[in-house]
C-alpha angles and dihedrals in degrees: 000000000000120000124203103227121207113234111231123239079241086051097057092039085059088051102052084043088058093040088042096047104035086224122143107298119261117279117224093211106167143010120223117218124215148168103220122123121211152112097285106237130200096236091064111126101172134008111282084228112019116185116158130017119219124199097183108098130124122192141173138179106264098180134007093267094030143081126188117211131187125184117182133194121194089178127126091226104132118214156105128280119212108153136013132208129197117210130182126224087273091058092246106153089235096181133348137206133213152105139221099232105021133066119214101218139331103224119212128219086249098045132098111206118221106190125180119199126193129206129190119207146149120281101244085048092047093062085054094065134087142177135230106210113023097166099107103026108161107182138176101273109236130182079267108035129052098222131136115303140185133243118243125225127228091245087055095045088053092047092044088219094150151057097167092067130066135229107241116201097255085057101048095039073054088054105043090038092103091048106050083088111079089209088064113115115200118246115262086247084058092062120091120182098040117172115243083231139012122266095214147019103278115232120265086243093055087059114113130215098011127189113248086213127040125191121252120289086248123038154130132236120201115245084250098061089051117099131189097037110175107234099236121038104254085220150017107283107232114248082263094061089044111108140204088014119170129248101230138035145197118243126270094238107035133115137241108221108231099260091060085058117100134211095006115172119248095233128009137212118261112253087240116048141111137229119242098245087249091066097054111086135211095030110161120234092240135002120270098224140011110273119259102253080239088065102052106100129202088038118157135242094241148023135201116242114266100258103046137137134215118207118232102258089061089055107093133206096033113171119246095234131004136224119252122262087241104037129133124223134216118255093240076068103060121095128227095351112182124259091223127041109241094215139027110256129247113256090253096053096061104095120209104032115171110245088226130046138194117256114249100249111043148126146223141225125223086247088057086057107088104237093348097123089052092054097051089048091085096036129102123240125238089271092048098254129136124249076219143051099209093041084088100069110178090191085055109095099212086065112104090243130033107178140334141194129228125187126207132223089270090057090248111153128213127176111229119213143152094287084050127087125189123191120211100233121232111246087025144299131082114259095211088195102049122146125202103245092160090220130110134026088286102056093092113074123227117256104250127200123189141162123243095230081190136334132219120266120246108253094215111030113229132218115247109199121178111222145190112043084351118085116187141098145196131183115231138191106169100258089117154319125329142214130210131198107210124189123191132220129267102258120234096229150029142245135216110245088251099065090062104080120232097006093110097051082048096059097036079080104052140079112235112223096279097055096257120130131223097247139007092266107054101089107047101195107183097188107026132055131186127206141320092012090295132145107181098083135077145204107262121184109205122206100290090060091253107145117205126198130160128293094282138012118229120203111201122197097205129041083250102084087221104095106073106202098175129354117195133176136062124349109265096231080078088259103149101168090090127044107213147196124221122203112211084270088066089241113137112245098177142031136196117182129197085241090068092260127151118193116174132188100236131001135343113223126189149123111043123266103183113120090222094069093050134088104212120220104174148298117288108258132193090031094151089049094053098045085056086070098045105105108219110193147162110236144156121231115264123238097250087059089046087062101034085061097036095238106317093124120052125219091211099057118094102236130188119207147105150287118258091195099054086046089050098066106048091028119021092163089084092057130102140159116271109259092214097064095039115089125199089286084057088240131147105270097200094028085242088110086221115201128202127193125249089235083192093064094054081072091082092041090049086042099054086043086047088053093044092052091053084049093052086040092059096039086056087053079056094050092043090054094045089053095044089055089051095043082056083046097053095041097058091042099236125131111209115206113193120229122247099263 
């Protein structure tokens, strides 16, 4: 193969020296082998990795602008070539070969290597150059030059692909085979120039697939055998084409009477009438555009000037009297007044306030209590006695017992009632006439329990009705228990909170609506702690799922709430433009501003850098190239990034940075989307689709340039050693010709 070689800066140089002096042409006397792999470059002055030196090489100029060059090796040396490099007999580098991905041979201890090497040059330069050995030369044969050349295929020939490869006779007779008969037509693909369109009616012997049968001059053919039919007629059918049409038809000018008529609505709309706004649809909420004043309607014949009067007497519905200026109203004469106060009143705008008030700890006496007395007066005590005696009326039918009969051990009856007393004897029996004397051991009756196996039913039910601060009611006959409902009155006045007992110790326990407690104790957090040193809030989410605490968290690692792990929030001074983390030494260890920046106390680690995780592709060639490109600038933040980040870059501060445009076309892997202009969808916020660079990935470009520098930089210490050897050379006036290895 033939390989394009790159001139050297050196080579050229050699070149302009031979053209400028008019001394012998240069002499391309050896070719260096190496194993370096890389983008050739003009400022080379050496191989990155020379390992063998070959002096066989033969050239010529093949064209004007070309020169052919072979180097062969016959030894038994065995390796791989990755890059070639052509000297002259002054050991100047003239021109170079490689490439950063492929080799160019692996050469066996058994194989001879035969390489060409074309240059490609100007014609002046071309009549200053030589060659050593010319003995084997095997060049690219040219329409100039014998050289080696390559045999064409039928399938090139016909594609006519090539000018560096020869038609040989088997390939043309291969060619011209289909038309050595003169009957042979060419094939439609063969024919260039064809018209868009014929010039004439072909003959009916140049048709083409032609039918053997044709159909009759004159025939029909039925709708269903008809393809293509266009959905809609492309014009009016004349009445001929017309079909199923019937015989007989109603005039043109002629009436239905009602009752032929189908579907007819049971009521219709009046021919004038109008539509309330809510049944029209589709109304927009407001017009598009102003009205042409053509289209205002109503309007009037004619207008007052715009600065006009009117005197008083044109002006219609005056009032007869007018408020002052400075007037009050009553409040029936207020308008959509609120139900509820939005505020608590100050203390002089409350009207009718007593001039006296009760003290806030005070008590009141059953006389104080408005019918209260009358409403325990029927009542039983605790221990089921009457406040009174006569209360208890055997001859009133709503008592429990009217009357009841007892019979003694001679089977004598008495009805007791209310008129009646019986004494419980001592030693036994009942005495059913018995007086109270109040004299003798037997004067005071036995206390007697018994039990009301059952009891008569009323005979008429009553009505049993709570009354005084009490409201309810319930009907009862006796048949069994009641119950009744009992509301109580709304009270005239109000109690603190500490002259109901208990009621203190009841709240000190409880959260109030917002999550605060009643005192500092009440929510004993063991591990979290919000704001100012304080324990009686917590943390509270409202319906949009927002949570609030206070302005920092504490972590403790003890129930003590001594020993302060982690503290996070806002900084204590009232600062809340970073959010922090404190170590348990108080130091701050993060920070978050409200400019997107993150500062840390100590490194930063992330990504992965361990060779083992990684598939490696390549090395990253061209870095100094690339680079080139990069645009480094000083700039100032425009207004359009000062409100897309809500002020966290200023237009008035002096910034150094680069381009992410000029990065995103030699190396697009250090481009990502700005994270400003991206929302939770990772969509584009402003549309503009805004990119930022990743400033910790230019570390591996800068370091392969970096690499590639330190190569060129070596291969310059070569190059400054070879002319110092020919500047030695010159000086001395000696010119040293190396011997063929």
């Amino acid at each position: 193969m033939a390989l394009p070689l790159t001139i050297t800066d050196a080579g050229r140089a050699a070149l302009v020296n031979a053209t400028n002096n008019g001394t012998l042409p240069i002499v391309l006397q050896f070719v260096k082998f190496g194993s370096g792999q890389y983008t050739p470059n003009p400022l080379y002055t050496a191989l990155l990795a020379e390992f063998k030196l070959l002096s066989t090489i033969s050239g010529d100029v093949v064209a004007p602008d070309q020169i052919h060059v072979t180097v062969r090796d016959e030894s038994t040396d065995q390796y791989t070539l990755n890059e070639i490099g052509l000297y002259t007999d002054d050991n100047v580098l003239f021109a170079l070969y490689s490439s950063p991905t492929e080799t160019i041979l692996e050469k066996a201890e058994q194989g001879i290597v035969l390489l060409s090497l074309d240059i490609a040059i100007t014609s002046e330069d071309a009549a200053n150059i030589a060659f050593g050995d010319t003995s084997f030369l095997l060049p690219g044969a040219t329409e100039l030059t014998a050289g080696v050349i390559a045999k064409a295929t039928t399938a090139e020939a016909t594609a006519r692909s090539s000018n560096t490869k020869v038609l040989t006779p088997k390939t043309g007779g291969e060619m011209l085979a289909t038309h050595e008969n003169a009957g042979t037509a060419h094939s439609w693909a063969q024919i260039s120039g064809k018209p868009t369109q014929a010039t004439r009616w072909p003959l009916w012997t140049e048709v083409t697939n032609k039918p053997t049968v044709y159909p009759a001059a004159s025939h029909l053919h039925s709708f269903t055998e008809l393809i293509n039919l266009p959905v809609y007629t492309t014009r009016w059918p004349a009445w001929s084409e017309v079909t199923s049409k019937p015989a007989t038809y109603a005039p043109s000018a002629h009436g239905h009477p009602w009752s032929d008529l189908s579907g007819v609505p049971s009521s219709f709309t009046p021919s004038a009438h109008g539509h309330a706004w809510s049944d029209l649809s589709s109304v927009p909420t407001q017009a598009t555009r102003w009205p042409a004043w053509s289209e205002v309607t109503s309007k009037p014949a004619t207008y007052a000037p715009s600065a006009h009067g009117h005197p008083w007497s044109d002006l219609s519905g005056v009032p007869s009297s007018f408020t002052p200026s400075a007037h009050g109203h009553a409040w029936s004469d207020l308008s959509s007044v609120p139900t509820q106060a939005t505020r608590w009143p100050a203390w002089s705008e409350v009207t009718s306030k007593p001039s006296t008030f009760t003290p806030s700890a005070h008590g009141h006496s059953t006389s104080d209590i408005t019918g209260l007395d009358a409403a325990l007066a029927g009542k039983l005590s605790s221990s089921g006695k009457a406040a009174d005696s006569n209360l208890f009326d055997g001859l009133d039918s709503s008592v429990f017992v009217r009357s009841f009969v007892i019979e003694d051990g001679d089977g004598t009856e008495v009805s007791i009632t209310h008129a009646k007393e019986i004494k419980f004897v001592e030693g036994g029996g009942i005495d059913i006439n018995w007086t109270d004397t109040s004299t003798g051991s037997d004067a005071d009756p036995f206390d007697l329990t018994f039990t009301v196996v059952s009891a008569p039913k009323l005979s008429t039910a009553r009505t049993i009705s709570l009354g005084n601060q009490l409201s309810g009611s319930a009907n009862f006959d006796g048949s069994g228990n009641i119950t009744i409902n009992a509301t109580v009155a709304a009270n005239s006045h109000g109690h603190t909170i500490s002259n109901v007992d208990g009621l203190e110790l009841a709240l000190s326990g409880k959260l109030s609506t917002l999550g605060v407690a009643n005192d500092s104790n009440a929510v004993n957090g063991l591990r979290t702690q919000f704001g100012g040193a304080n324990y009686n809030v917590i943390p509270r989410t409202d319906s949009s799922g927002y949570t609030y605490v206070g302005r920092y968290l504490r972590f403790y690692g003890t129930t003590s709430k001594t020993d302060v792990d982690w503290q996070i929030g806002y900084s204590t001074t009232g600062d809340n433009g970073s959010f922090y983390f404190y170590n348990d030494g108080g130091l701050v260890r993060y920070e978050f501003t409200d400019g997107g920046e993150f500062r840390a106390d100590g490194d930063v680690v992330a990504g992965y850098s361990d060779e083992r995780l990684k598939n490696i592709i390549g090395p990253i060639t061209n870095a100094i190239e690339s680079i080139k490109q990069w645009r480094a600038i000083q700039y100032t933040a425009t207004q359009e990034l000062c409100e897309l980040t809500e002020g966290a870059f200023s237009p008035n501060v002096l910034e150094l940075g680069i381009t992410a445009q000029s990065v995103e076309q030699p190396n697009p892997e250090l481009i990502r989307p700005a994270p400003f202009d991206l929302n939770n969808k990772g969509e584009s916020i402003s549309g503009e689709h805004y990119i930022t660079l990743r400033y910790e990935r230019t570390t591996a470009v800068i370091t392969a340039a970096l690499q590639e520098l330190i190569s060129l930089v070596e291969a310059q210490g070569e190059q400054i050693k070879a002319l110092e050897s020919v500047a030695i050379k010159n000086l001395s006036q000696k010119k040293v010709t190396r011997a063929k290895r």
